[in-house]
C-alpha positions, 0 to 999 in steps of 0.5 A, a space after each residue: 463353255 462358261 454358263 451362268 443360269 439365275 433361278 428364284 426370281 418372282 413376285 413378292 409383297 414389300 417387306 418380303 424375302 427371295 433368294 436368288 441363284 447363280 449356278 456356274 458351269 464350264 469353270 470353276 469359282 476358286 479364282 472368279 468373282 462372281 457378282 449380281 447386277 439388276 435393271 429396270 425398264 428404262 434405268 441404267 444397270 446397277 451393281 448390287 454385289 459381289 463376291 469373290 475367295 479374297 473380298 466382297 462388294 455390295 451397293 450401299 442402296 442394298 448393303 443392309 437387306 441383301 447378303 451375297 454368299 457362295 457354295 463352292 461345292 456346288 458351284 452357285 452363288 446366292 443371293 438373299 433379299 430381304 425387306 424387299 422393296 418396290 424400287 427393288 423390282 428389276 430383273 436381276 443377272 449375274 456375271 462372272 470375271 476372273 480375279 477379286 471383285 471391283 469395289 468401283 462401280 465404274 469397273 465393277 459394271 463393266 469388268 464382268 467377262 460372262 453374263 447370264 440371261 437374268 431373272 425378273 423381279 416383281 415387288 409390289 401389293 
């Protein structure tokens, strides 16, 4: 069955870097968009990227710090956060739909089919 499992969140200074994984099981990512989405207590959800075999999507808050990329062989999806922030902090899932990425947030926050369980990040000093 379809299983999206995040890893590498934790606790880090400002200015810091963490990378993130999204390992997906029961399909393959040939033909699904894989995207990352993160919430803070009290906050709304936020679409930070996306990334599918035919285009990208990324949040113009995170566009220049963060970079989505793939590894089809081992069915993950990575992404890296530099300079990281304290309005950063959240716990960060990612999900997956069949198809390209939204490049609308309105669809691309609520046109993902499977979620994972997220992984929390801290930034502070």
């Amino acid at each position: 069955q379809v299983q999206l499992v995040e890893s590498g969140g934790g606790s880090v200074q400002p200015g810091g870097s963490l990378r993130l994984s999204c390992a997906a099981s029961g399909f393959t990512l040939d033909y699904y968009a894989i995207g990352w989405f993160r919430q803070a207590p009290g906050k709304e959800r936020e679409g930070i990227s996306c990334i599918s075999s035919a285009n990208t999507y990324h949040a113009d808050s995170v566009k220049d710090r963060f970079t989505i990329s793939r590894d089809d062989a081992k069915n993950t999806v990575y992404l890296q956060m530099n300079s990281l922030k304290p309005e950063d902090t959240a716990v960060y899932y990612c999900a997956s739909r069949w198809g390209s990425c939204y490049s609308d947030k309105y669809h691309f926050l609520y046109g993902m089919d499977y979620w994972g369980k997220g992984t929390p990040v801290t930034v502070s000093s």
